[in-house]
N, C-alpha and C positions, 0 to 999 in steps of 0.2 A: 504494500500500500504506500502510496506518494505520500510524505513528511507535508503536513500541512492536511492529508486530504481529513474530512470529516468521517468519526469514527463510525460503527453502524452500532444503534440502541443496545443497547444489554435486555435480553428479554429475562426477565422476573418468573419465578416459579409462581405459579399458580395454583397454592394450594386447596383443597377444597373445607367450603365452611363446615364446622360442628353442625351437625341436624338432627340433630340427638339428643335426648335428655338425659336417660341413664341408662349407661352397659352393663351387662350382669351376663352370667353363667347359666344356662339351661338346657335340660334334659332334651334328647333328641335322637331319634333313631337310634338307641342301641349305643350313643355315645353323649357326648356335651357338646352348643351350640354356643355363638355368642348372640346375644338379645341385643340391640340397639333401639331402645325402646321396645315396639312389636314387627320391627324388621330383625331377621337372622339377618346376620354379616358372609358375606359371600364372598370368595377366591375372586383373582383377578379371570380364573378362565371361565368364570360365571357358576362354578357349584357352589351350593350352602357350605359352609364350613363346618365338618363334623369332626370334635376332636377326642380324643381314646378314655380322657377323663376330666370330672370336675375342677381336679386343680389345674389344668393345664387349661381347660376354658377361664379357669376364673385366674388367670397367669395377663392371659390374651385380652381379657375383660377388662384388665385394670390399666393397661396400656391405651385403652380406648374411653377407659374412666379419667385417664389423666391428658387429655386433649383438654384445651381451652376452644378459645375462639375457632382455633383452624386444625385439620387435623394433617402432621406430621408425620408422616411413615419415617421419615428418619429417625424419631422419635420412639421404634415401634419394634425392633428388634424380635421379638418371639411373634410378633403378627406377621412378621414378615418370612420368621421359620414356617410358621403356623402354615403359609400360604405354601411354601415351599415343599414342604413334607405332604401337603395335599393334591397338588396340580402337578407334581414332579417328580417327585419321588419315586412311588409305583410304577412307574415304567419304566426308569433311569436306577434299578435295585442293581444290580450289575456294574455298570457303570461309576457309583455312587461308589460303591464295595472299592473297588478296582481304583479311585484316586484315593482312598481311605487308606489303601497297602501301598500306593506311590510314595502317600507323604512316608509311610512307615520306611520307602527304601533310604531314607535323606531324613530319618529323624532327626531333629536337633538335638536329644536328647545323648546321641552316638559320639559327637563333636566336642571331643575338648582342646579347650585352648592347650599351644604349647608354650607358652609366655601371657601373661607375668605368675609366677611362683600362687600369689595369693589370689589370684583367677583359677586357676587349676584345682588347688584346694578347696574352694568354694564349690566347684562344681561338682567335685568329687564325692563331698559331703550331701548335697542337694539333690543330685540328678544321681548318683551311685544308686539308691535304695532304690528310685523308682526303676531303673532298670534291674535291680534284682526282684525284685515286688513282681515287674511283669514276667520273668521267668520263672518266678516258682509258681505264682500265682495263675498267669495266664499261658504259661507255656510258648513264650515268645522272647528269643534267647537271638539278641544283637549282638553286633560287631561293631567295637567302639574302634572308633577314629584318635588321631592325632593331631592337631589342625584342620584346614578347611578341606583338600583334598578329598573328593569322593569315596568312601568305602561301599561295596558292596553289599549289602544283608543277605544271608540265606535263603533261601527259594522256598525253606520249607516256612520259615518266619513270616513271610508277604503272605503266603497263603494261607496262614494261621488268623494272620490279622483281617484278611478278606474273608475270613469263615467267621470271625467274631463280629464282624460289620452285617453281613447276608443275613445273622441270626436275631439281628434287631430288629421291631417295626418299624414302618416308614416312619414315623413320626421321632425314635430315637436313633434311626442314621441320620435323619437329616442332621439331629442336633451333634450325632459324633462329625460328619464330614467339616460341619462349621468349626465344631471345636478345634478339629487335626487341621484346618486351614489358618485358623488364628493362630495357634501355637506354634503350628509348622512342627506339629509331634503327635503322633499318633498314640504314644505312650502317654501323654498327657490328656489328649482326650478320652484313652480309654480312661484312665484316671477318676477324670471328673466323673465320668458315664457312672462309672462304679464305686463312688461315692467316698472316696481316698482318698480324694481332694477337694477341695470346696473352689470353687471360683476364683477367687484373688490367690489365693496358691497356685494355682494351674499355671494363671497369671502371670504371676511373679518368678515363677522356674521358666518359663516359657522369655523373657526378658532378663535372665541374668544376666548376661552380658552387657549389657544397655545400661543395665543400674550398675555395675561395677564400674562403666565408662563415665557415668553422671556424679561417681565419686569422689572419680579424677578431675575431671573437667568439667563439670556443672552439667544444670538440664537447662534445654533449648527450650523457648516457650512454645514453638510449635511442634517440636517434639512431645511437650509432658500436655497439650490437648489433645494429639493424637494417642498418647497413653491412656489419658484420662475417658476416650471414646472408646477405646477398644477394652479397656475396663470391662466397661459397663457390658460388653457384649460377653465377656468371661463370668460376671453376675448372670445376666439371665440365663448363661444355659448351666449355671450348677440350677438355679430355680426351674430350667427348663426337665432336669434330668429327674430331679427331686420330686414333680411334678409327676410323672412319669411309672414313678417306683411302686 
């Protein structure tokens, strides 16, 4: 574009107003719905939203209780899994499975630093248990790395993790594929899944590095609001899982 020439508008999100008076949880076919007044809340591919149980409606409910004025889906985190695990899921079980034992071949959880001394230690402390937890516990027995460099995992281990994803319903792979995508650890999402970790633990193992780096040399303001975003996304799916159980 020519220096001088006139910029073109910024178009503005157009969110859609509140039209709703009060969201709640209700019975429905065999599962829980969400009420929006006396409309159900409906998937964007146009089904009713039927979800597996009450707490996991009234999860969904309160995300759509705490709208003001306009209603934010960025805002909205488990309505937006919700949507996910309903319109996408069941068809894409396979698929789903199958990035689930990707992330497992590139766990972060495999990767230790080889410098500085009190980084290593840290992890060793941290992340050692969780990888012996998932081999006694889940039968899923890694190959730890030594810096960044690639290591391979086991073929039998990928395949382990693809069979513990396959044997969840759609509605708790969705929430494992999120979780092994935030962490960038399939260890950690199984983790949460199965109730070993809570939220902000998952979290905080999932960013060691980052925070050992902000010890050193401070946190970035646009770094600790993008912390503080994805937080909140390792909150709702422990309440997502817990929800679930």
């Amino acid at each position: 574009m020519m220096a001088g020439a006139p910029q073109p508008p910024q178009r503005s999100v157009q969110r859609p107003r509140r039209f709703y008076e009060a969201a709640s949880a209700t019975p429905h076919e065999g599962g829980f719905a969400v009420a929006l007044d006396a409309r159900m809340l409906r998937t964007p591919a146009g089904a009713r939203l039927t979800l597996p149980g009450q707490a996991l409606a009234e999860l969904v409910a309160s995300e759509w209780a705490a709208q003001e004025q306009v209603i934010d889906h960025g805002l909205m985190p488990a309505t937006r899994l919700a949507f996910t695990a309903a319109d996408r899921i069941g068809e894409a079980r396979a698929a789903t499975a199958a990035e689930i034992a990707r992330q497992a071949g590139a766990d972060l959880l495999c990767y230790f630093a080889q410098a500085p001394k009190a980084l290593t230690e840290r992890q060793e402390v941290r992340w050692g248990p969780l990888l012996d937890w998932a081999a006694q516990t889940l039968d899923l027995r890694f190959e730890r790395a030594s810096g960044i460099l690639h290591r391979a995992q086991p073929q039998a281990t990928l395949d382990r993790v693809e069979s513990l994803a396959l044997a969840l319903d759609d509605f708790a792979l969705a929430g494992l594929a999120l979780a092994a995508g935030l962490f960038g650890s399939a260890v950690l999402a199984l983790a949460l899944q199965r109730g070993v970790l809570s939220g902000d633990e998952a979290f905080d193992l999932s960013r060691l590095d980052e925070a050992f780096q902000e010890e050193q040399w401070g946190i970035d303001a646009e770094a600790a609001e993008r912390t503080a975003r994805l937080r909140v996304e390792a909150r709702m799916l422990e309440r997502w899982f817990r929800a679930l159980d």
